[in-house]
N, C-alpha and C positions, 0 to 999 in steps of 0.2 A: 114127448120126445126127449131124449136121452140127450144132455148136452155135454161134450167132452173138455174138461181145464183142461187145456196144454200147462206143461210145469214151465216153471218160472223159470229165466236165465239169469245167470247170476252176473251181472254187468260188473265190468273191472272198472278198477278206478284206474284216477290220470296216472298213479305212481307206477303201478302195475306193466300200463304199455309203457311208458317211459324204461321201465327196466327190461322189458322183450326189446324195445329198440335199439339198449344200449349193448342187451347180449349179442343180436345179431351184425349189430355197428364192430365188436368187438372180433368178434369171425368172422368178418370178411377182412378187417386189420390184418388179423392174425397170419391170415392165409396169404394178404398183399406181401406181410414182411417174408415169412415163410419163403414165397417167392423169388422175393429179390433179394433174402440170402442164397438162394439154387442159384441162382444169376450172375451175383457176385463172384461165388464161390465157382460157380464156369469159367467166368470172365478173368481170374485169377489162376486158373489154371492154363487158359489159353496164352494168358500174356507171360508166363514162367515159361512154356513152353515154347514161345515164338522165341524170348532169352538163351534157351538153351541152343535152338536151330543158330540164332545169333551168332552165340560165343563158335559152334565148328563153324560157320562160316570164315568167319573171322581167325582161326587159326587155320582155316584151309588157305588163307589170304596170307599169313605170314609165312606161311609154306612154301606159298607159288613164290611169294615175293624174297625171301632168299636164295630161292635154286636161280629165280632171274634173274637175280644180281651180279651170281656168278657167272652167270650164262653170257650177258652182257658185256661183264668185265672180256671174259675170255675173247669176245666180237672185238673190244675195242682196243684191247693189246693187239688185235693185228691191224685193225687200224691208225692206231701209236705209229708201230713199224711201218706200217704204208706211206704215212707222213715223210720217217724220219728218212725213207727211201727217199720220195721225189722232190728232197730238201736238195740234193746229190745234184751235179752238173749234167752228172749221165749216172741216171737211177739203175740200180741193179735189175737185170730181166730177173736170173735167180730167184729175188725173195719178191720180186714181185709175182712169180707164177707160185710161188710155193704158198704167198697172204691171199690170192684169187680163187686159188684151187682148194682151197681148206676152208679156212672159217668165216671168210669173209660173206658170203653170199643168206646165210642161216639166221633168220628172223623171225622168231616163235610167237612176233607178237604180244600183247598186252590185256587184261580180261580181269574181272574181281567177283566175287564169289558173292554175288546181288541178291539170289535168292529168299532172303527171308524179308530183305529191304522190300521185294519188290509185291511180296504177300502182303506183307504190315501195309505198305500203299495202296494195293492196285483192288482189296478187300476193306479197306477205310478203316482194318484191323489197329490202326496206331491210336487209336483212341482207347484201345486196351492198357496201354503201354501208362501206365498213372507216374509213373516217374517223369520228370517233365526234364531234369537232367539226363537223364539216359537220353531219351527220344532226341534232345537237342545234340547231344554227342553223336547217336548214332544218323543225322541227317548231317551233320557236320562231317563225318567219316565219308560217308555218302557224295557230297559236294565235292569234296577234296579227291576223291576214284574220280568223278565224271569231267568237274573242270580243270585239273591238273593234269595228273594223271595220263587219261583218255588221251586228251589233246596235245599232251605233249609225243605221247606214243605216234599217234598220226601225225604229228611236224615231223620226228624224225624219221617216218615211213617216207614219207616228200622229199625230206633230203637225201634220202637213201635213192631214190629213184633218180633226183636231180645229180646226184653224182656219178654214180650209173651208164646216166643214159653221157656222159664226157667218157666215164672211163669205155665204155662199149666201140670209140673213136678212137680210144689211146691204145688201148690193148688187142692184141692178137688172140682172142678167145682160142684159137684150135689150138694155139701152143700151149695153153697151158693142160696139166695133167694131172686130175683129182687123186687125192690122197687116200687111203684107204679107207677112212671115216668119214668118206665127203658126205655120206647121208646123217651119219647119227653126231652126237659130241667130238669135238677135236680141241683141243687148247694145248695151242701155239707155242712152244717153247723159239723163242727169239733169238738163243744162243745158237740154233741148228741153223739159221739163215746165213750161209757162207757162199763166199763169190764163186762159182764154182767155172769161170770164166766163158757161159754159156753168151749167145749174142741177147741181146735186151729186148725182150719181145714188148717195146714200147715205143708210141710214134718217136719223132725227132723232131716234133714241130714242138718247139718249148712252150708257145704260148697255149697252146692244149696240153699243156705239162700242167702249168700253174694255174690251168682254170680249175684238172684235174683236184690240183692239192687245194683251191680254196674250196672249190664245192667240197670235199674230202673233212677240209677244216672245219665248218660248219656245221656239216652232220657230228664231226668227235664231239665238240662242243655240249649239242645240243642233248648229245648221247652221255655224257659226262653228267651231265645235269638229271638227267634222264633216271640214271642211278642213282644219285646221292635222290634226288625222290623217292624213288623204292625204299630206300631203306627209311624214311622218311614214316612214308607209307605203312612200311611193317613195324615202324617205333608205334604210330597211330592206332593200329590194329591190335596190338601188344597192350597199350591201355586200354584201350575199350575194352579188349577182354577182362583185365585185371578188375574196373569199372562194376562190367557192368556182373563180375562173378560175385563181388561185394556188396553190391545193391541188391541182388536177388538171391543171395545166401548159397550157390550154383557150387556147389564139390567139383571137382576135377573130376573127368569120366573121361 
């Protein structure tokens, strides 16, 4: 019977597989770091990116926030003169129909440009954001729109309403007679308000005169303040921009 040798295997030594472990130890390294440079270099692009949506929000904000400024001013110069009216013994009907009928009633409201805020949050994206200055600025900016801001905007919707609903007592709505811009912009030149010896389309009960003028007082006040915020507001938003275009190396576009 024919017996067949199998050939020999030639057995490695310890060094041997110690070097196959350490090359394949080696590539899967390679490939983890590999990895989480693609990752990085994502996540570096995502958070330049959310920066850029940033910064136009933020100059859409100092946008809104200087047209409202003027927009405001223009509301409360006729409320100035509505004042300076039922300071009067017997208040002018004249400029009162003429401050009722034009700009007085035009309230555009209040709103800020959240969007990118509310991605970075509502996608738990702000862990992108490695500058831990920015992030704190831009929650800071954030804070200051929602408890400032916001809620002063709705106090003086309240007192708008709260004065309102006196003057709706005091005043004869059918006499008065909208201006030609009663729907879009109007700002009040105060020099045209002249006695043109029309009867006073306002009660004669003084004590709903002066409930008129405090409720009245309170709203200007609050309105008063209201503005010097905004621009408050758009000083705020004007750094952050400057900020965060210096932190992330952001050109003008």
């Amino acid at each position: 019977m024919e017996v067949h040798h199998h050939p020999e295997v030639e057995k490695k030594g310890f060094k041997e597989y110690v070097l196959e472990g350490l090359m394949i130890f080696i590539a899967v390294m390679m490939g983890f770091f590999a990895e989480s440079i693609r990752e990085h270099m994502s996540d570096h692009a995502k958070e330049t990116e959310f920066m850029r949506s940033m910064v136009q929000d933020l100059k859409a904000d100092t946008a809104s926030l200087n047209s409202e400024v003027k927009d405001f001013k223009s509301i409360f110069l006729n409320v100035d003169t509505m004042l300076s009216c039922l300071k009067s013994d017997k208040p002018d009907g004249d400029i009162i129909n003429r401050v009722v009928s034009h700009r007085f009633w035009v309230y555009s409201g209040y709103s800020y440009n959240n969007r990118t805020i509310q991605q970075l949050r509502n996608a738990g994206n702000f862990r992108l954001i490695r500058n831990a200055k920015v992030t704190d600025s831009i929650i800071i900016y954030d804070n200051y729109q929602n408890t400032i801001m916001i809620t002063q905007c709705n106090d003086l919707k309240n007192t708008m309403y709260a004065y309102k609903d006196i003057e709706a007592r005091a005043i004869h709505y059918k006499e008065l007679k909208p201006g030609k811009n009663f729907a879009g912009r109007y700002y009040a030149d105060t020099s045209s308000f002249i006695n043109t010896g029309k009867p006073a389309f306002i009660t004669p009960d003084k004590e709903l005169v002066e409930l008129y003028y405090n409720r009245l007082f309170i709203h200007q006040v609050l309105g008063r303040l209201f503005i010097d915020n905004m621009k408050r507001a758009s000083y705020k938003a004007t750094s952050l921009i400057v900020f965060i275009k210096k932190e992330y190396h952001l050109e003008d576009e």
